[in-house]
Structures are given as structure tokens and as C-alpha cells.
C-alpha positions as CSV (number, residue, x, y, z in Angstrom):
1,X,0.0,0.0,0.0
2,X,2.7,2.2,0.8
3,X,4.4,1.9,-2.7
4,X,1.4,2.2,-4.3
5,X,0.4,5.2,-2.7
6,X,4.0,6.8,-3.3
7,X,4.1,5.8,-7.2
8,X,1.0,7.3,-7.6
9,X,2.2,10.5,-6.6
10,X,5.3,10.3,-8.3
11,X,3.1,9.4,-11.7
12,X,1.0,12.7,-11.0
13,X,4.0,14.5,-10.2
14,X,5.0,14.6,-14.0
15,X,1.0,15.4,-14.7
16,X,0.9,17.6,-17.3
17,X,0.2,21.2,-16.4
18,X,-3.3,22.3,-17.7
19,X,-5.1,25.4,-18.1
20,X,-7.0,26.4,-15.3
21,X,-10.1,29.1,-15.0
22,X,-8.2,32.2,-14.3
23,X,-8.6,33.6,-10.6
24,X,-10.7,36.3,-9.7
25,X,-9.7,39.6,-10.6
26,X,-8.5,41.5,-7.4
27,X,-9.4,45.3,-6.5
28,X,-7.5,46.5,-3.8
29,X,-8.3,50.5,-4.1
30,X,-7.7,50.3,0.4
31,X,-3.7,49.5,-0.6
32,X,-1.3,50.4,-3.1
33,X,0.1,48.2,-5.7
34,X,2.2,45.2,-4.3
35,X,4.9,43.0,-6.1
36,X,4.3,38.9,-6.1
37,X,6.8,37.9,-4.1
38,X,7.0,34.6,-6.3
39,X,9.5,34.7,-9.1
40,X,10.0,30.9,-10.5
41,X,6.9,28.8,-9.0
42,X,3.8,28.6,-11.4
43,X,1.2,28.0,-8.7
44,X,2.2,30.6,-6.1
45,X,1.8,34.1,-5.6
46,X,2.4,36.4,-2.3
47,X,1.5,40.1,-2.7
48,X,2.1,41.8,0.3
49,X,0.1,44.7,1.8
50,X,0.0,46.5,4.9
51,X,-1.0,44.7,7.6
52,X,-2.1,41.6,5.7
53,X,-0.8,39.4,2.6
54,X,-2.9,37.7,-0.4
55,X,-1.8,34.7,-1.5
56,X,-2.7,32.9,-4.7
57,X,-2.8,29.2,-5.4
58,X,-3.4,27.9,-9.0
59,X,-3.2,24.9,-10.5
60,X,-3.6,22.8,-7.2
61,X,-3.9,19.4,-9.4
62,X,-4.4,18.0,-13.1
63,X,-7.2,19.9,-14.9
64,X,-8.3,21.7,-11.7
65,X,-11.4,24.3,-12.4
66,X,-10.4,26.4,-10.0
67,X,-7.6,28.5,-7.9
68,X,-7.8,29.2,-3.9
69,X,-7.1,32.5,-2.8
70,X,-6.5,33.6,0.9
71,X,-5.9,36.5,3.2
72,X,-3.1,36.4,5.6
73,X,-4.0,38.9,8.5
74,X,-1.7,40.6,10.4
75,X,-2.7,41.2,14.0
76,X,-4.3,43.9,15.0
77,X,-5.0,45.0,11.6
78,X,-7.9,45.2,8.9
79,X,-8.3,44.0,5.7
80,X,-10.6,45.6,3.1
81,X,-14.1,44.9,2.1
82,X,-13.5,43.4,-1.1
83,X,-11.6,40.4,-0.1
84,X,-13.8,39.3,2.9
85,X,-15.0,36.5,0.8
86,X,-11.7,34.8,1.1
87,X,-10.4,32.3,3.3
88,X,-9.0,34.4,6.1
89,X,-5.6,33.3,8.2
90,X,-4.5,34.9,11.0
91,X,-0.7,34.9,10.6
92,X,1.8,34.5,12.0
93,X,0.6,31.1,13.1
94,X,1.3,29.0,16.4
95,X,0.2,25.6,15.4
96,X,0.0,23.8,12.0
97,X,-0.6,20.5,10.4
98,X,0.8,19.4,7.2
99,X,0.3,16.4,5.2
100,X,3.4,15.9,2.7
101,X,6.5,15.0,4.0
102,X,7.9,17.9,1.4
103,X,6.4,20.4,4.1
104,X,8.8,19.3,6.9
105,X,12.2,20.8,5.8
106,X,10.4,24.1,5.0
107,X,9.1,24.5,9.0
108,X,12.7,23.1,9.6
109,X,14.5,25.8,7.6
110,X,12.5,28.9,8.9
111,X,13.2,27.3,12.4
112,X,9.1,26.8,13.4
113,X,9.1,22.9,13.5
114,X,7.8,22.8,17.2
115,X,4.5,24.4,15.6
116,X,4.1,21.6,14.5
117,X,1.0,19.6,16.3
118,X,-0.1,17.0,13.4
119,X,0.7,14.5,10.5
120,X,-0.8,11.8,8.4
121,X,1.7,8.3,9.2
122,X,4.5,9.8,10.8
123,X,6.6,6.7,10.2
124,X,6.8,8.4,6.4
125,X,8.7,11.5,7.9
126,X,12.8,10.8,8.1
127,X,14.0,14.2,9.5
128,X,15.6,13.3,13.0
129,X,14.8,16.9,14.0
130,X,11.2,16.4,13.8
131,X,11.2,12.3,14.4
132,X,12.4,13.2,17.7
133,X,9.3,15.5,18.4
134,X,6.5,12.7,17.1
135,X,8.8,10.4,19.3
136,X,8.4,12.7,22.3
137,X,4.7,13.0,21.6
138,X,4.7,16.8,20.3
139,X,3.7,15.6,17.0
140,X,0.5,13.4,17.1
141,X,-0.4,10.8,14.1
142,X,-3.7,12.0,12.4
143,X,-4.6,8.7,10.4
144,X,-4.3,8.7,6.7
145,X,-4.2,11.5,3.6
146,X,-7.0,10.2,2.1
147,X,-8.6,8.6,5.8
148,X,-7.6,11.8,8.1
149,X,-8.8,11.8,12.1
150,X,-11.3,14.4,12.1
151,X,-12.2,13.9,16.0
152,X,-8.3,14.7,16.7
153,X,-8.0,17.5,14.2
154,X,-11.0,19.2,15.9
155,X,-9.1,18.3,19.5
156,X,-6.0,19.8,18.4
157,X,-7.1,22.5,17.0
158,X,-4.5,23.7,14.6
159,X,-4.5,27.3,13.5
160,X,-4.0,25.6,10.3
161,X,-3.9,22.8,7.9
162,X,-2.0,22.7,5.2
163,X,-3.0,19.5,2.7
164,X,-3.1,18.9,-1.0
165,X,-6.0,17.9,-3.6
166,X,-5.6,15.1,-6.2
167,X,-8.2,15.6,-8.3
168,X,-11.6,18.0,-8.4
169,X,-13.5,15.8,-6.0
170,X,-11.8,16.1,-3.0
171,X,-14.6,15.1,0.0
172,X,-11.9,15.0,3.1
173,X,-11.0,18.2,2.6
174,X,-14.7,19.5,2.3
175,X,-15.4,17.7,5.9
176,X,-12.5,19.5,7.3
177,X,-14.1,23.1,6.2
178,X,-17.4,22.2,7.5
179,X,-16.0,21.4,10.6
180,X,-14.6,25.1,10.9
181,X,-10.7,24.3,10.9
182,X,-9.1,26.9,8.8
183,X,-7.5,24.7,5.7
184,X,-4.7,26.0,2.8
185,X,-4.2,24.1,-0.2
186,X,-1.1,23.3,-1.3
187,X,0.5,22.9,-4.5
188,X,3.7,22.3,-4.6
189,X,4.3,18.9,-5.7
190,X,2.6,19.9,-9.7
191,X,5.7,22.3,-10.3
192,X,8.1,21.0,-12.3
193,X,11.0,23.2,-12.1
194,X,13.5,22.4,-9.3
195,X,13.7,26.2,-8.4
196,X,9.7,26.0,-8.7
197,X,9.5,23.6,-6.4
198,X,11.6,25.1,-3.4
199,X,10.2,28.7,-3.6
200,X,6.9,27.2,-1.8
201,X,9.1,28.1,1.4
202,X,7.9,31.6,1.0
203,X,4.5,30.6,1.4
204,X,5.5,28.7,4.7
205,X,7.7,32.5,6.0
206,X,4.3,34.3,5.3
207,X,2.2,31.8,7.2
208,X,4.8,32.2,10.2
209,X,5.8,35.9,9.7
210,X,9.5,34.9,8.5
211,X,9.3,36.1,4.8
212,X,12.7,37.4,4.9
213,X,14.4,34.4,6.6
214,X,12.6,32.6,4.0
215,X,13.9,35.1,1.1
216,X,17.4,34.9,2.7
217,X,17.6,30.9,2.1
218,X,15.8,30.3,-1.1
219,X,18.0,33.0,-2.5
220,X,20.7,30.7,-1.6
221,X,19.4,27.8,-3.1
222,X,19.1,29.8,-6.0
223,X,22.9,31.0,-6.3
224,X,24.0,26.9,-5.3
225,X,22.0,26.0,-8.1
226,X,22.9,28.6,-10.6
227,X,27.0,28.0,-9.3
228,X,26.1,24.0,-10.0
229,X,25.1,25.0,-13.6
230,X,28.3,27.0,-14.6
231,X,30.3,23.9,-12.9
232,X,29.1,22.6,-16.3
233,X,28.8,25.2,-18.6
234,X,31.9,24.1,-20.8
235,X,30.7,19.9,-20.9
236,X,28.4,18.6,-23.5
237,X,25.8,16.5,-23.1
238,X,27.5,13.6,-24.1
239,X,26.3,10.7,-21.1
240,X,23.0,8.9,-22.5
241,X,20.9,8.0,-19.4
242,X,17.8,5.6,-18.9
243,X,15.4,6.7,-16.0
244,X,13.0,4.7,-14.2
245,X,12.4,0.8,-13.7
246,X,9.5,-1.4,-14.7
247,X,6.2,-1.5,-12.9
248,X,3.4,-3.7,-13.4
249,X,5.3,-4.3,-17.2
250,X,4.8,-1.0,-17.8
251,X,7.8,1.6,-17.9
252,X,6.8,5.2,-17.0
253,X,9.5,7.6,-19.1
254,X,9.5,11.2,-17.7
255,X,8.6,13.7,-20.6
256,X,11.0,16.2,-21.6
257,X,10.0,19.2,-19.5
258,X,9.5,16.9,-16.1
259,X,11.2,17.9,-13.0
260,X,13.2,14.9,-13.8
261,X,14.2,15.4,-17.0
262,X,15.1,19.2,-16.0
263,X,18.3,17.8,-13.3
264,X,19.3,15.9,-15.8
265,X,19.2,18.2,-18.6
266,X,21.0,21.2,-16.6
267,X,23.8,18.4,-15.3
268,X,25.0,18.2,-18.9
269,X,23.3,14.6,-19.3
270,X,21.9,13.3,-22.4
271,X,18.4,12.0,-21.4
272,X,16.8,10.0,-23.8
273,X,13.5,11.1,-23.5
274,X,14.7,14.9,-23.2
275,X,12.6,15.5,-26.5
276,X,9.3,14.1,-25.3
277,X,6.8,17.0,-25.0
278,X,5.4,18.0,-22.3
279,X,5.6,17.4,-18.3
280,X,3.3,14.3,-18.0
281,X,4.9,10.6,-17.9
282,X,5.1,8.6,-20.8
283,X,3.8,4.9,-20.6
284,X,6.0,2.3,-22.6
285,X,6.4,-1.5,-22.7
286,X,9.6,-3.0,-22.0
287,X,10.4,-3.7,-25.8
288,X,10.6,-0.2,-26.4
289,X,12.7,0.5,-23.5
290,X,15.3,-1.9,-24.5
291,X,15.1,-0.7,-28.0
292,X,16.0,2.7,-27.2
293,X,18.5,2.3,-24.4
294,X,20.0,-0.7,-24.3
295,X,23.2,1.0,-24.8
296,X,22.5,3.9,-22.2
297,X,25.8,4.4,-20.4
298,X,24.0,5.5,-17.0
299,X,21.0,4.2,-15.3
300,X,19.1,5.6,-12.6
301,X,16.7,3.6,-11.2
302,X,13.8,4.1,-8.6
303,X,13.2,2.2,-5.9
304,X,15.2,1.8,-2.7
305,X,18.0,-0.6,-3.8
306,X,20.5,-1.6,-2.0
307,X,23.0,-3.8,-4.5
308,X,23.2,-4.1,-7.9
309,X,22.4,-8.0,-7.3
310,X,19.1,-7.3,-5.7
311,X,18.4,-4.6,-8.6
312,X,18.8,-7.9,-10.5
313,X,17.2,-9.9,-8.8
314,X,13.3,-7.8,-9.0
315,X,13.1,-8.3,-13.2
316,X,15.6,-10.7,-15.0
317,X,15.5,-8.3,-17.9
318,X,16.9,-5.5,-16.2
319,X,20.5,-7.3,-16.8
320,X,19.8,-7.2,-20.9
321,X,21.0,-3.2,-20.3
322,X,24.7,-2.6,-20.7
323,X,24.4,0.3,-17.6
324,X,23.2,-3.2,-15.4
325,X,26.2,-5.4,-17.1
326,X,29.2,-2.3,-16.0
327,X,27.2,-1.9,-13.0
328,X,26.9,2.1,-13.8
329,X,23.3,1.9,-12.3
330,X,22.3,4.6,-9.4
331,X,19.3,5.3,-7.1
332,X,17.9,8.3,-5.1
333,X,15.8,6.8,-3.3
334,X,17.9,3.7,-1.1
335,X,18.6,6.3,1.9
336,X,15.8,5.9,4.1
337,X,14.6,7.5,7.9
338,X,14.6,4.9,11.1
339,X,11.1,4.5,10.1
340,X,11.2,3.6,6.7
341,X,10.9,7.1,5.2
342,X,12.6,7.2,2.0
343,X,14.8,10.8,2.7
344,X,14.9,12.2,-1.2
345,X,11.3,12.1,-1.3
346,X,10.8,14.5,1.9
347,X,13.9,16.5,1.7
348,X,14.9,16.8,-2.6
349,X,11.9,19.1,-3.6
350,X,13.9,22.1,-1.0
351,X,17.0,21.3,-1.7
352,X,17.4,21.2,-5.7
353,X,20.6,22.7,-5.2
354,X,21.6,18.9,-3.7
355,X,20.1,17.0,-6.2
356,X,21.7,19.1,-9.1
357,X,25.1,18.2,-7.8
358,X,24.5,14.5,-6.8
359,X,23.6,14.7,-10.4
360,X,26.3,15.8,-11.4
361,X,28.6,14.1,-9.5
362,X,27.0,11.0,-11.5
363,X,27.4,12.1,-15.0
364,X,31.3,14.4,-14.5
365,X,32.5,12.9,-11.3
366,X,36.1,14.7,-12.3
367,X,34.2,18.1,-11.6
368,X,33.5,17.5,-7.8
369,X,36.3,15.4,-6.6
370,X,35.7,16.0,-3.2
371,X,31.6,16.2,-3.1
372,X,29.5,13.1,-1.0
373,X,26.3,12.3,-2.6
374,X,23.5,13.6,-0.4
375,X,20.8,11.3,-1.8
376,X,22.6,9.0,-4.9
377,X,23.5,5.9,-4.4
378,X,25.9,3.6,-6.5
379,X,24.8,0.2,-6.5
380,X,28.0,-2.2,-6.3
């Protein structure tokens, strides 16, 4: 169940991004203009005003019909008629609930993880910061994504819950409104740009009044991502590379715009699916796999592998590939929490910077002699 649940999100992680209605045109004639905070996420937007912040969430899931707007309020300060008929969230919070593992390094960064009052099967979260407050009994277990404990959400309280939608029928988080707790949806997880991806921290220093801490480090992911890229600005693109494994005799290839496919393109790596279309996955039997990169000199595999003999060992044809045969095959995914929790999937979508050089390190190892993989793994 719990591989299941995880491919599926991986799947609709490369959904392709679809037009959405446009959101609601608004008038602020109370407040001057404000810039959007948000410079490389599609899905977010922070405009700051005096004594309150309106934030902007499009494009929650695949072919969602609508965006989610909501009104930060400052204490002890008003916000103007027009936007009363928003979801209104007293900031900065004291207590939150998340339900993505993706959300824990961002309370982490900004320093706010003992807000922290609820999660959906804490054995999923790795972070030994925040395993040792679920341990200690700070952090209570609130059931399932799709199955949360309303009786204990309503107990605890939260000043907020932060979860994410699926599709356009999304009944749980419905109940939670109608209960009265105050709920933000989340969209993170449908960008598919590394930077994209990690800028959602802003949203997190807005809810907790930190939006310059949270300027201060995203800005610095930023210039360890852009000083990655002109590591390799002189290679070409030379090292083919095969992504993915087989599932249920089906191989799902990331299309050429995937979050995926963009590591590999700005580590210099010749992906050979780079010129698929679109940020969607791309469903292939094995025949055509084989066909097309048989010869791939890199392989990077998902799944939490340990050797190259149990790699093997889960589909005799994996050994047919010449990256199996000179044992040039690598995961992301092997490193896990004391609980099971596999550590890229909670921690990479922050830290692109990481991933771009573990990336890297793969494909021109002479470039960062000295580097230790954060979340690759060689399989020997």
C-alpha cells in the first residue's frame, strides 16, 4: 500500500500542467500596488500589503477548475471589504498540520518545526529533528491522507492545515471546512521546475511571519544551483541515461520538461527522452525500453536498492541493459529515515541545489572530486 500510494504521486507529479479558470480579478483601491513575491513557481503568488498578505494558489492538481485565494491577516490589523469572501488566516501562526513529507524541511529551515501539532503516518517523515518530536509525543499521528482523524483534528485545533487535492473531488478536505478548521491548499508537488518547487518556502515565512528568513535561504538555493550549472557550462551533453524501472510491465519515461528530466538536462546529461513534450509521464512496454536504451551508459533507477544483485534480482530483464552489465546503475531513493521514510522524497523538492550536484557528480565525477552524494546511491 505504501508503494502504491508513493508511485501514484510520483506518476502525477509529472501530470501535465493544464489550463485552469483564471482567478478572480483583485481590486484593492484600500492598498497600493504590491509585487508577487513569487519569481519561479507557477502555482504561487504572495502580494504583500499593509497589515495583511494575499496569496494565490493555481493549478492545485491536473485539470483543476479552479484557484484558492487567501488573506493572511496581520494582528491587529484590517483587511478591506473586497476580499472578505476569502479564506481568512491569521498569521503568524502558532500551530499547524501538514500532510506531505515535502512540508517538513520548509518548517525546519525557517526554524518553526515545534508548531508543529499534526501529521498523516508519521513513520513516512525521516527528518531526525522532527522524528524526535513525534517520538516525544509533540507531533500526534492524524490517520491517513486520504482517511484523516477528524475527531483529533478538531481536539487539536491547529491554526492551520495545510493538505493537498488530487483531483476536483476532494470530499476529506470538504469535511475538514465544515468542521470550521481553517485549511490551505497546497500545490507544490505539480511544479516541475526544481527552483519552482523550493520557492513554496515563501509561502510557509508568510504563514509564520519569517518572509525574509525565508527570502534569505531560497536566495541561496538559488545561487548553489545557478554556481552548479556553470560547474558545467563548458561539458556537453554527451552521457545517455535511462530513468525509471518497470512496474506492473509498464515503464513510465518522464517527458522532456518533467522535474526529472530538467536535473538531468542542466547536469549536462543526455536524457533519452529529453525531447518528449510536455511534463506528463510517458507509458512504454519494456520492448521499447530496450530498444531505445540498451546501450545507455547511466542508469538511474527508482526504488530503494541496495545492491546491484538485488536490482537484479526484482526483473531478469533488467541485466539485458549494458548500464546493469558495467554496474553504472544509481538510485535516489535507497537512503531511508529509522522508520522507513525514503529521505529524497521528503527533503529533494527544498534542496534542488543537492540534487543538481548528486547529479552531477554522477554524469562528471572529475568536476566534484571532493563532493559526497547527499541522496545518490551507487549500487555495487
Amino acid at each position: 500500500m505504501k508503494f502504491t500510494f508513493k508511485l501514484i504521486l510520483f506518476v502525477l507529479s509529472f501530470s501535465t500542467f493544464v489550463g485552469c479558470k483564471k482567478s478572480e480579478n483583485l481590486t484593492v483601491k484600500e492598498s497600493t500596488d504590491s509585487k508577487n513575491a513569487i519569481e519561479y513557481a507557477s502555482g504561487l503568488s504572495i502580494n504583500k500589503y499593509e497589515g495583511y498578505s494575499v496569496v494565490t494558489v493555481s493549478n492545485p492538481w491536473p485539470e483543476a477548475n479552479k484557484n484558492f485565494t487567501y488573506i493572511l491577516k496581520e494582528k491587529n490589523s484590517s483587511i478591506p471589504d473586497s476580499l472578505q469572501k476569502y479564506t481568512t488566516i491569521s498569521v503568524p501562526l502558532e500551530s499547524i498540520v501538514v500532510t506531505s513529507t515535502t512540508n517538513i524541511p520548509f518548517l525546519e529551515m525557517l526554524g518553526v518545526e515545534k508548531s508543529l501539532v499534526g501529521f498523516p503516518h508519521t513513520d513516512y517523515v525521516s527528518s531526525e529533528k522532527t522524528r524526535k518530536l513525534i517520538d516525544g509525543g509533540a507531533v500526534k499521528n492524524i490517520g491517513q491522507n486520504e482517511k484523516l482523524n477528524m475527531e483529533q483534528l478538531i481536539e487539536l485545533e491547529p491554526n492551520l492545515i495545510v493538505t493537498f487535492g488530487v483531483d476536483n473531488n476532494n470530499p476529506m478536505i470538504d469535511n475538514l471546512q465544515k468542521s470550521g478548521l481553517k485549511v490551505l491548499i497546497q500545490a507544490d508537488w505539480m511544479e516541475q521546475t526544481p527552483l519552482g518547487k523550493a520557492e513554496w518556502i515563501k509561502l510557509y515565512g508568510a504563514l509564520f511571519g519569517k518572509e525574509k528568513e525565508a527570502k534569505t535561504l531560497f536566495d541561496e538555493i538559488v545561487k548553489n544551483y545557478n554556481d552548479a550549472i556553470q560547474l558545467v557550462a563548458t561539458k556537453k551533453p554527451t552521457a545517455t541515461v535511462l530513468y525509471g524501472s518497470m512496474y506492473q510491465d509498464q515503464w513510465y519515461v518522464a517527458k522532456g520538461n518533467s522535474w526529472v528530466a530538467r536535473f538531468m538536462k542542466d547536469a549536462k546529461a543526455n536524457y533519452l527522452w529529453a525531447n518528449v513534450e510536455g511534463t506528463g509521464s510517458l507509458s512504454l512496454p519494456f520492448e521499447k525500453i530496450l530498444e531505445k536504451a540498451k546501450t545507455a551508459k547511466y542508469w538511474i533507477a527508482t526504488g530503494s536498492f541496495k545492491s546491484i544483485a538485488e536490482f537484479e534480482n526484482s526483473n531478469p530483464h533488467y541485466s539485458q541493459f549494458d548500464a546493469s552489465k558495467s554496474k553504472n546503475v544509481y538510485t535516489f531513493e535507497s537512503k531511508l529515515g529509522t522508520t522507513g521514510g525514503t529521505i529524497y522524497y521528503e527533503l529533494a523538492p527544498s534542496r534542488p541545489d543537492l540534487v543538481l550536484k548528486d547529479y552531477i557528480k554522477i554524469f562528471h565525477p572529475e568536476l566534484l572530486p571532493n563532493y559526497t552524494f547527499t541522496f545518490a546511491q551507487k549500487l555495487n
